[in-house]
Structures are given as structure tokens and as C-alpha cells.
C-alpha positions in Angstrom: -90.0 110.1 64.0 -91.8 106.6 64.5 -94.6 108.8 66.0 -95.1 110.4 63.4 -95.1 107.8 61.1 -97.4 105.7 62.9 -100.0 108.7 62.3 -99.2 109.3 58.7 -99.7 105.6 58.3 -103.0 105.9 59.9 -104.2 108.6 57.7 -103.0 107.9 55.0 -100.0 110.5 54.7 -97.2 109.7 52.0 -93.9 111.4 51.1 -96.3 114.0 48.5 -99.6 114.0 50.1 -102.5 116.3 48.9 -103.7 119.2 51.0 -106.9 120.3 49.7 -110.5 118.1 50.6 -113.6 118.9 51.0 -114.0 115.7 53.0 -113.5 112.0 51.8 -112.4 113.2 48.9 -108.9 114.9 48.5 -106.6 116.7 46.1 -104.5 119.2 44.7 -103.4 120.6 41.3 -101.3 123.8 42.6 -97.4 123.9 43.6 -96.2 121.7 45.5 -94.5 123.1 49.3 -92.4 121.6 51.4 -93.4 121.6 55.5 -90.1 121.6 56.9 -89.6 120.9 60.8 -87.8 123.9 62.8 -87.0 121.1 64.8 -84.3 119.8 63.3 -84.7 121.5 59.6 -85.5 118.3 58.5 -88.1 117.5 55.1 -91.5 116.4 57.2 -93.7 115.7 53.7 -94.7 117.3 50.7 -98.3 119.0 50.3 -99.3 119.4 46.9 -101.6 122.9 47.5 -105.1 124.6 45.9 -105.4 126.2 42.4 -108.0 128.5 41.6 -109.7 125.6 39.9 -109.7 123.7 42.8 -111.2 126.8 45.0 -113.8 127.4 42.7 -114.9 123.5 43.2 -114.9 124.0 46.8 -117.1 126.8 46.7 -119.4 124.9 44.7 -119.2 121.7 46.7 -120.0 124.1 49.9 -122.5 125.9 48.7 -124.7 122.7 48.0 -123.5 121.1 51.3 -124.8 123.9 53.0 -128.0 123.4 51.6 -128.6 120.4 53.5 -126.2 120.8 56.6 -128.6 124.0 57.7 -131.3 122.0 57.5 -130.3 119.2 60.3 -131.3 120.6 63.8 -128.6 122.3 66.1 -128.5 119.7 68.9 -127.9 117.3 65.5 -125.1 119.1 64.8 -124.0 119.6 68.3 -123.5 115.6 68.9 -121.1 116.1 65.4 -119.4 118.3 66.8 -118.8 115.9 70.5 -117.8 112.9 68.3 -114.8 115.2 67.1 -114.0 115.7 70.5 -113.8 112.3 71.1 -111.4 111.9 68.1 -109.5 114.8 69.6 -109.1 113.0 72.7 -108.3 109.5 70.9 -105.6 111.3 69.1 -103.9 114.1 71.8 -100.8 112.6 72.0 -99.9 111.9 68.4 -101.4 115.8 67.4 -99.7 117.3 70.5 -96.5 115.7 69.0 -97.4 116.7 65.7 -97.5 120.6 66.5 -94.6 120.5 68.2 -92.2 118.8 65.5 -93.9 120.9 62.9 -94.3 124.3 64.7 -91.9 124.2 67.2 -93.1 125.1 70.5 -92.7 122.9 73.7 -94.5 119.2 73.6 -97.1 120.5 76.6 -98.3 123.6 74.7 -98.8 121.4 72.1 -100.7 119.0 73.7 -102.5 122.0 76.0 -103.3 123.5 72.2 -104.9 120.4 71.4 -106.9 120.1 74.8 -108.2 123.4 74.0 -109.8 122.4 70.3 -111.6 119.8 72.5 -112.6 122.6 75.7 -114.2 124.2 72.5 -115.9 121.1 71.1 -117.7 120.7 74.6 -118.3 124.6 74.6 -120.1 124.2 71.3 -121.9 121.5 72.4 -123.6 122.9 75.5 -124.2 125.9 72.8 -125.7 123.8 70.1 -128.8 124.2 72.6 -129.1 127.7 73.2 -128.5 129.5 70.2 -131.3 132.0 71.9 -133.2 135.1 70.9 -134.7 138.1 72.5 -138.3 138.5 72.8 -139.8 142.1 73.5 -142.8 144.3 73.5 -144.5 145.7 70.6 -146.2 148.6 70.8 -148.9 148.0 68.8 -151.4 145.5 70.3 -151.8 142.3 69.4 -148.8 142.0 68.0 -145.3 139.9 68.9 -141.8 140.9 68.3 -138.4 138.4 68.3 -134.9 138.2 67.4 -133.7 135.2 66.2 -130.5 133.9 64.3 -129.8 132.0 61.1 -126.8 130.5 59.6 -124.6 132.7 56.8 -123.4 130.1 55.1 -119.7 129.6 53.7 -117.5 130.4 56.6 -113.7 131.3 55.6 -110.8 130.8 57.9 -107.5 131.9 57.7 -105.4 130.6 60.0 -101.9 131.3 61.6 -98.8 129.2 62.3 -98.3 129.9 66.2 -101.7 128.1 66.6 -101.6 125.8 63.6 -104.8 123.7 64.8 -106.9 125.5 68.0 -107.5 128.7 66.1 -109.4 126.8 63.6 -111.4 124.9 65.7 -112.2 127.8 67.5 -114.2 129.1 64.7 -115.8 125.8 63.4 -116.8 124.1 66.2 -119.0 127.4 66.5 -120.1 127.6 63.0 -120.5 123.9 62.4 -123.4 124.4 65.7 -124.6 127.4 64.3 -125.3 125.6 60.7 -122.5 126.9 58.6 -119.9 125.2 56.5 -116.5 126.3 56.5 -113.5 126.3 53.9 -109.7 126.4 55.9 -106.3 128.0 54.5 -104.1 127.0 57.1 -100.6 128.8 57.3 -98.1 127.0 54.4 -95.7 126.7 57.0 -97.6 124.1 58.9 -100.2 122.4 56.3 -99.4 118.9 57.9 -101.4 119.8 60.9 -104.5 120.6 58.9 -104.6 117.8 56.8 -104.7 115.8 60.3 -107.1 117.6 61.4 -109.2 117.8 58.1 -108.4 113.2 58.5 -110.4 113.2 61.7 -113.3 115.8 61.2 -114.0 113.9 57.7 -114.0 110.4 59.6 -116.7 111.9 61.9 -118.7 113.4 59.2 -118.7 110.1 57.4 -119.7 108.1 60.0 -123.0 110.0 60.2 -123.2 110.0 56.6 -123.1 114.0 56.5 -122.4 115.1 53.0 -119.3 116.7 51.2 -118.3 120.4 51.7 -119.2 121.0 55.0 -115.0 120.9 56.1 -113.1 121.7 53.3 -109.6 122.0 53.4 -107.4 124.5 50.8 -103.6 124.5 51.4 -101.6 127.6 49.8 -99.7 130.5 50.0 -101.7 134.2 50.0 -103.1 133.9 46.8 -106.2 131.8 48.4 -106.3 134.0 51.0 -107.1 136.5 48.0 -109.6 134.1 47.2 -111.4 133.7 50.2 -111.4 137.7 50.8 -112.6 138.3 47.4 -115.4 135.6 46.8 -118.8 136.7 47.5 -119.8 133.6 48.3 -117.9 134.0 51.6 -120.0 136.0 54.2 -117.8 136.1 56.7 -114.0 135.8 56.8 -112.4 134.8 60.1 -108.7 135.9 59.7 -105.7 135.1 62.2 -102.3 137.1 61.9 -100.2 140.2 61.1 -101.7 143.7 60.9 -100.6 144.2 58.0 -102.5 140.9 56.6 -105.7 142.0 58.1 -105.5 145.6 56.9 -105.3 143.9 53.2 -108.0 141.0 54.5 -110.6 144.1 55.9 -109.7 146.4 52.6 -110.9 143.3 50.2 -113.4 141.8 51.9 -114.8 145.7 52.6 -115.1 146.2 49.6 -117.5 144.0 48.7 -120.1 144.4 52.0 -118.3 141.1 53.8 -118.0 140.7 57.2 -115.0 139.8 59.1 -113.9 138.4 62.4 -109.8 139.9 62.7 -107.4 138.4 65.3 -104.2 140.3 64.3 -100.9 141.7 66.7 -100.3 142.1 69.8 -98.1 144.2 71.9 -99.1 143.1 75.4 -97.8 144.5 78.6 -98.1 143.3 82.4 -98.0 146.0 84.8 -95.7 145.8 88.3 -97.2 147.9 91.2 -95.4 148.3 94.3 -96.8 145.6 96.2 -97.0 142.7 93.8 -96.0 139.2 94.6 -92.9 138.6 93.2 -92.7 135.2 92.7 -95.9 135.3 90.6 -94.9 138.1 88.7 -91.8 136.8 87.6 -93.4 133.1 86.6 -96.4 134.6 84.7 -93.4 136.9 83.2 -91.2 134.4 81.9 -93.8 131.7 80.5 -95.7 134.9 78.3 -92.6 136.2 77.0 -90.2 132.8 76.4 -93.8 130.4 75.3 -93.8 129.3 72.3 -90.5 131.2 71.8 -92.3 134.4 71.7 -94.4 133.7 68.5 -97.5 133.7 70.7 -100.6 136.9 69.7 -100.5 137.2 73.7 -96.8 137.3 74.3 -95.7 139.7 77.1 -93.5 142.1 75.5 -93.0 145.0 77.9 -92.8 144.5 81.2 -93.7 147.9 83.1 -92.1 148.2 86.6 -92.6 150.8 89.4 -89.6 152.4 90.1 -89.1 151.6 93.6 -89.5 147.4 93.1 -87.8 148.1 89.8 -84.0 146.7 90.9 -85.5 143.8 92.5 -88.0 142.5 89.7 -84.8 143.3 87.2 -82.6 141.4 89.9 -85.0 138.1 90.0 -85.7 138.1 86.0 -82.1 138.0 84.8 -82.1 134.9 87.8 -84.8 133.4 86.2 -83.8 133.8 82.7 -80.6 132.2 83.7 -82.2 128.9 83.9 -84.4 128.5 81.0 -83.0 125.6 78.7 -83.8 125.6 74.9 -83.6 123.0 72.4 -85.5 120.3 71.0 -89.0 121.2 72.2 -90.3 117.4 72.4 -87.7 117.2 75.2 -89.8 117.6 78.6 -87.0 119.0 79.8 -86.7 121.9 77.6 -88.7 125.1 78.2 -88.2 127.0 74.9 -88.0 125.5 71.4 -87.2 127.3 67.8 -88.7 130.1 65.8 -90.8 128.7 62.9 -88.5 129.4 60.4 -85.0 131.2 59.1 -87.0 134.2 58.2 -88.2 134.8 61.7 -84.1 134.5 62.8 -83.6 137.2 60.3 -86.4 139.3 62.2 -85.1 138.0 65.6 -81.5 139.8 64.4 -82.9 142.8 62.9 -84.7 143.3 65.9 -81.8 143.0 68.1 -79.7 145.1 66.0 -82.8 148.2 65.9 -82.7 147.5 69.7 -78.5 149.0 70.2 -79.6 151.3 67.2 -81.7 153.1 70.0 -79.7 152.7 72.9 -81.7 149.9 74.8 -79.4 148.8 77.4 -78.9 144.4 77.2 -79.8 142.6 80.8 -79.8 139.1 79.0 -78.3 139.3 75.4 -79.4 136.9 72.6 -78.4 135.8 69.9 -78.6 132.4 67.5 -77.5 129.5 68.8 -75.3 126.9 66.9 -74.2 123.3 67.3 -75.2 119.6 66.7 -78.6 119.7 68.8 -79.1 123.3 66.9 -78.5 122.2 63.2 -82.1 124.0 61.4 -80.9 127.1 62.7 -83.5 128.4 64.2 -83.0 128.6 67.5 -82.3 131.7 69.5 -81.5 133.0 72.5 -85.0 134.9 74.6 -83.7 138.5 75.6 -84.2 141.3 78.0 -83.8 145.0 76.9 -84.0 147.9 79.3 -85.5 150.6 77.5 -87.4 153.9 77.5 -91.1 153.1 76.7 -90.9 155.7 73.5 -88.2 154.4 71.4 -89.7 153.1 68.1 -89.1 149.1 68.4 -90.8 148.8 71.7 -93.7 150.1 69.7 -93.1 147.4 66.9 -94.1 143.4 67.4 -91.7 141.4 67.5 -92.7 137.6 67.0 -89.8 136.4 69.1 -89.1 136.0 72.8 -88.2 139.7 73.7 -88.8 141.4 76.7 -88.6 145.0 76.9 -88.2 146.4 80.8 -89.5 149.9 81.3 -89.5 151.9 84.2 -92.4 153.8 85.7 -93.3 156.4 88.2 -95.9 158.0 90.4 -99.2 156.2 90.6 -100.7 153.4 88.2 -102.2 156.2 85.7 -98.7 156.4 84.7 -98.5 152.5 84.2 -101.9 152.4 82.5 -100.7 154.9 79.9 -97.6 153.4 79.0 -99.2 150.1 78.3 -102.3 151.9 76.2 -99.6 154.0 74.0 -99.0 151.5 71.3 -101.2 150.4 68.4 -102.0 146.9 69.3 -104.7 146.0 72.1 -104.6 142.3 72.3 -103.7 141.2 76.0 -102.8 142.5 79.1 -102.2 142.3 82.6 -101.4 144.1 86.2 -99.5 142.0 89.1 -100.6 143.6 92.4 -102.2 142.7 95.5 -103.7 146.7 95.9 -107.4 146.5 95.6 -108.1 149.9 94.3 -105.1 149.3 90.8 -106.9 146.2 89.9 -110.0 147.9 89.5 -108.8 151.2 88.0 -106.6 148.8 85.5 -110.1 146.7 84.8 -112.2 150.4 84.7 -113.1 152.0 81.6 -110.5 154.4 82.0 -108.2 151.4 82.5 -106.7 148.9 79.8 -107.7 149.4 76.5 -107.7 146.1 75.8 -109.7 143.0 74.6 -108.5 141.0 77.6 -107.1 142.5 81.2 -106.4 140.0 83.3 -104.9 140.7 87.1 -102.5 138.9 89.0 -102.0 136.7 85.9 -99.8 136.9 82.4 -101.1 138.0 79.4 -101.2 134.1 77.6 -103.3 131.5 78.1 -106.7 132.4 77.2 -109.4 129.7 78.7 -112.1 129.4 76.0 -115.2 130.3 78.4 -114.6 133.9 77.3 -114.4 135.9 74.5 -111.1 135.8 73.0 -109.7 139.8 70.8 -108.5 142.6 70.5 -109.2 146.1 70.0 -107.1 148.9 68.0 -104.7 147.3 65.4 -106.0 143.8 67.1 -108.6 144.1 64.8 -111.7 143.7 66.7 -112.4 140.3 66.5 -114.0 137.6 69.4 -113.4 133.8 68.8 -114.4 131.2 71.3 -116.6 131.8 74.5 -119.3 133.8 75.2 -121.2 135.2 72.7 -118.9 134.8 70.0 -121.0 132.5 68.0 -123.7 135.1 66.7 -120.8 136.9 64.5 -121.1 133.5 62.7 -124.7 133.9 62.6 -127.5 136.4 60.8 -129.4 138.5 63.1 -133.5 138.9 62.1 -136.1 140.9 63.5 -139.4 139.1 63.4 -143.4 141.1 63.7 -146.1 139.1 64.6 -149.4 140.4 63.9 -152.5 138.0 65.4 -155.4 140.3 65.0 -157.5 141.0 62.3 -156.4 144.7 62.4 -153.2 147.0 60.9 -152.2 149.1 63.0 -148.6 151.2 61.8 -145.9 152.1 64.5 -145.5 155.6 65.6 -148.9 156.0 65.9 -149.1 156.5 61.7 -152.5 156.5 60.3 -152.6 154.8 56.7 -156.6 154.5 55.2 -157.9 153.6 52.1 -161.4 153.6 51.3 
């Protein structure tokens, strides 16, 4: 794609590039893995990946770096964090194109994925300015208590493939403010995309003649993601993907007293109440389930219908689905691109197949779709399953576009328990226009979710807030908010301006 090659020449990105840095300086003495575009299955580049030699410079190179970045004041490292921005911004179209040839998903998410790592840079900005404490009273006289926050140090990121570039700079935009330094493994299926990125922050860092190791880049398969979970030099471990990963990521990094930030499944719903709009319901319906062909954490993957608007929402979304077009997701045209790879088809199919198994009934079938403009094979058809919420694979996540239907009856408590039954409590969402559902969906007793959302999908997070999960989600908060202070050591600080020592509680302590 000249597009492509007109950024690879501008990085410097040959046929075997290196995909490990810890700035200007770049390299790679591990295997070598191919980042192949779902696209068109077509060889993108070579990345020549980390060793455990190389990890173990990285460390060493950050912890120095550190050092010294800590030391520069937040608004200092605020303005670092705006000149990537601008970068961002110089660069949106080229990215944008970037995620979408190597990932997959549509040309406008991945130029919207891209706008979103620069909402986050002026997010972090602002924030760079009010990394605020708490002051309180003491109860001893003449004395002052405060809160305040420090940086921990070596930030680790694991990052997925759905989101091969705005997850990460969700967490160090944060933690570049907040005085860390970070060390990325990106997913090996898109490594192309971080050594971009990795290109523009070093640029930045260069310019204001910051020193090596405060973005460092490791590309590699799960063995440095063993690595980064097992190094004590690694306070916190931010981790993006399956539950399974996390449970792994959590047990490790456990077991040596590490903290970590966990952004794992999701098996979102969007409740129907009798007197939603229909038109929005079925748009905020079709863009969370068919986006990014499915492989999105926020996906919708059960729609949950009151029985007596069931036939007409069922009616309208086989209409709808009718006129989604797939293919070559840099067509602007095109509403649904491929799945990442050939082993997501094979999950795709094996999901299908558990889906007869159990006697869901097919509104839309799938299937894999072949021909010239579908050569890599990865392309597949989004489907819609009736089902009864209970059977097992409704219960399971499915990175692919499928939509489960399931009826409900009586009033929303119903609803609200259907949606809360499964492990995963990532996103979800109620279309209605009845006052008194919205807020019992948004009430304690309500979602059990990290995000709840009404009268809109369950995708597209804005960055302003705090972006998790709870349950088999993991926990986690990235972005907005308060998120920053998990990157961030908490400290409890006594002032004592007299010339006496009084004890709290009242104890007495005297010596003669």
C-alpha cells in the first residue's frame, strides 16, 4: 500500500525491522514474527522480537531513566505528553490506516482509535496539574495531616490486538504525568503499530532531550508477558485481554505483592423495555455487535427483549442486518472488516457449530465468506441466534460478531437478572424512554457492571470516565477520572509544629 510505505519510509521501517527500543535506540535478538494483514493475508513486515537478554537491558535502562524522569516537574512532563498529541494529530491519517490494514476493523474506527490516544493526551495534560491530595484534621494539636502521591516506577503494559494502539496510551499518557516510565508488549499479531507508535513518542522525547528508558518497547509472544509479571522491578502491571490471561497475569504477579490494573472479557448485554425507541435501539445494536467484527471488550452480545416488542425488534434487526456490507475495511463503504486471524475463523465456526449443538434457533446465519475480494480468509459472516438465556455458549465470549436474542418477561428485574447472570461485567446498557427502568438499571441493585449506560450501546467509551469492569472483567479503571492514582503510591504524611509529643488515642508515653 503506497500509504503505508510512505510511513515506513518515514520511520524508518524495512522488510525485517526491529521491535524492541527503549527510545532512539532499537533492537532485537529473539525470533523473528511475521505481522500479516487480515486484509488481504498479505506479508506486512518482519519484526525481529525481545529475548530475555534484551528484557533484562530494558529493565535496567528504565530503572535509571526513572531516576531522572521523576525528578522533572508534572506540568514538565505534562507539555511531553501535548507534543505527542500533536504528533498524533500530524500522523492520524497514516496510523488510522495503519490499524486498519494491520488489525482489520473499518478505516473510521481506526482513525476514531487514534483520536482517542490524542482525547487522552489532552486529558493527561489538564491532569499533569492536579495530581491532588487530601488534607485533614489531626487530632492532636498542633499537628498537620496530608495525602499525597508519588510515582511507582516501571510501569508494565500488556496490550491487546482489538485496540493495538489506544489501550496503550491510555495507560502512559497517565503514567508518563504521574512520573513513571513504562515498558510495552504489544499483541504479536499487530507489533507494526507499536513500533509506530514507539517512532513518534521517541521523536518527542528527543527533542526535549529526555533520556533513554522512559518508553520502551518489547515485541514477543507470552514469554515477555511472563517476564513482565514476574519481574519485581515491575510495580504495577497494566494487562488487556482474555480471562484466562489475566487469571495467569493476577496469579504471578500476586505472588510476588505486585499490583495490577486487569481489563479482561466481556459479555455485554443491552436491555429492550417496552417503550424504547426503536430506531435507536436497533443502530446502537448493530454498531456494538458487527464493530470491529465483534472483537471489541464492549461488544453487545445478547440482546434482551421484552416479550411484547420482541417480534418487532427481531422484525427490524434481521432488516438491518440485511444491509451490512463486509470486506476490505479501508473501503468507506464497508461497515465490517475481517477477524484478526485464521484462528479466530476457527473460533467463529466452533462457535456456530456449539450454537445448533444447543438448539439456538438462526435469524441471520453466518458463515466464512470466500472469493477474490475475500482471499486471507478471514472474513465471516455477523450472525443472530435466538436463544434461551441459559444455554452454555451464551454464557461464553465469543470474539466475533454474534448476537444472541433472548426473550424476557414481567418487569425489568427480570431483564436486570438475565444480563447480571454471566461471569463477565464489562459494559452494558438499557434502551428505554421509562424514567423509573433507567434508574433501577443505574441503582445498586441494577447492572453489575463497570459501565451502564442508557439509551446508548455498550461501545464506545469516551475517555472522561473511568473505563472496567467488575467480575471476570478484572477490576481494572484506565483512562478518565481518577484512574491515574493506581499508577501512583499513596502516602500519609504527620506534621508536628510544636515543641511537644503528644500520641494518638490519647496514649500517654513518659520517660524521666
Amino acid at each position: 500500500m503506497k500509504d503505508l510505505d510512505k510511513l515506513f519510509g518515514k520511520y524508518g521501517i524495512d522488510q525485517l525491522t526491529n521491535g524492541c527500543s527503549t527510545g532512539n535506540n532499537w533492537f532485537g535478538s529473539g525470533e523473528v514474527i511475521e505481522s500479516l494483514s487480515p486484509v488481504d493475508g498479505k506479508l506486512i513486515r518482519e519484526v525481529s522480537c525481545g529475548s530475555k537478554k534484551d528484557f533484562d537491558d530494558i529493565i535496567k535502562i528504565s530503572k535509571k531513566a526513572f531516576d531522572d524522569f521523576r525528578k522533572i516537574p508534572a506540568p514538565k512532563r505534562g507539555e511531553l505528553v501535548r507534543q505527542f498529541g500533536n504528533k498524533l494529530r500530524e500522523e492520524k491519517e497514516l496510523l488510522g490506516t495503519l490499524v486498519s490494514y494491520e488489525m482489520g476493523k473499518s478505516y473510521q474506527e481506526g482513525l476514531g482509535e487514534v483520536q482517542e490516544m490524542i482525547d487522552i493526551c489532552d486529558f493527561a495534560v489538564g491532569l499533569s496539574r492536579q495530581l491532588h491530595g487530601l488534607t485533614m484534621h489531626s487530632e492532636r494539636p498542633t499537628h498537620r495531616m496530608y495525602e499525597q502521591y508519588h510515582p511507582l516506577g516501571l510501569i508494565g503494559i500488556i496490550s491487546a490486538f482489538n485496540f493495538p494502539v489506544a489501550v496503550w496510551s491510555w495507560n502512559v499518557a497517565l503514567a508518563w504525568v504521574c512520573g513513571n516510565v513504562t515498558i510495552w508488549k504489544p499483541s504479536e499479531k499487530t507489533p507494526l503499530c507499536s513500533i509506530i507508535c514507539q517512532k513518534l513518542i521517541s521523536e518527542v522525547f528527543k527533542e526535549n532531550n529526555i533520556p533513554e528508558g522512559v518508553s520502551c518497547l518489547i515485541n514477543g509472544d507470552y514469554k515477555i508477558g511472563e517476564l513482565l509479571s514476574e519481574s519485581k522491578n515491575i510495580p504495577l502491571l497494566s494487562a488487556t485481554g482474555s480471562t484466562r490471561m489475566g487469571k495467569i497475569v493476577a496469579e504471578k504477579v500476586g505472588a510476588r505483592l505486585g499490583k495490577t490494573l486487569l481489563e479482561l472479557g466481556g459479555n455485554n448485554a443491552i436491555i429492550v423495555t417496552p417503550d424504547a425507541d426503536l430506531k435507536m435501539t436497533i443502530m446502537g445494536t448493530v454498531f456494538g455487535a458487527v464493530g470491529t467484527c465483534g472483537q471489541r471488550c464492549t461488544s453487545t452480545r445478547r440482546l434482551i427483549v421484552h416479550e411484547k416488542v420482541y417480534e418487532k425488534v427481531k422484525d427490524a434487526l434481521v432488516k438491518a442486518y440485511s444491509q451490512i456490507r463486509i470486506g476490505d475495511p479501508l473501503d468507506a463503504n464497508i461497515h465490517v472488516g475481517p477477524l484478526i486471524d485464521l484462528d479466530s475463523v476457527k473460533s467463529y465456526q466452533k462457535a456456530l457449530s456449539q450454537i445448533e449443538k444447543e438448539g439456538g434457533n438462526w435469524l441471520v446465519k453466518g458463515g466464512v465468506l470466500s472469493g477474490n475480494q475475500y482471499d486471507s480468509g478471514c472474513y465471516v459472516k455477523p450472525v443472530i441466534a435466538e436463544v434461551d438465556h441459559s444455554l452454555k455458549i451464551v454464557h461464553t465470549e465469543t470474539f466475533a460478531p454474534i448476537l444472541y436474542l433472548i426473550k424476557y418477561s414481567g418487569d425489568i428485574k427480570n431483564a436486570i437478572k438475565i444480563q447480571n447472570e454471566v461471569d463477565q461485567g464489562l459494559s452494558s446498557a438499557i434502551m428505554t424512554n421509562n424514567l423509573k427502568d433507567a434508574e433501577l438499571f443505574l441503582s445498586h441493585w441494577g447492572s453489575d457492571c463497570g459501565i451502564a449506560n442508557v439509551n446508548i450501546g455498550t461501545s464506545g467509551a469516551e475517555i472522561g470516565g473511568a473505563f472496567g469492569g467488575e467480575k471476570d472483567t478484572g477490576g481494572g479503571r484506565e483512562s478518565g477520572s481518577d484512574a491515574w492514582k493506581i499508577y501512583m503510591r499513596r502516602q500519609t504524611n504527620t506534621i508536628n509544629f510544636s515543641s511537644e509529643l503528644p500520641l494518638a488515642q490519647g496514649i500517654k508515653f513518659e520517660l524521666e
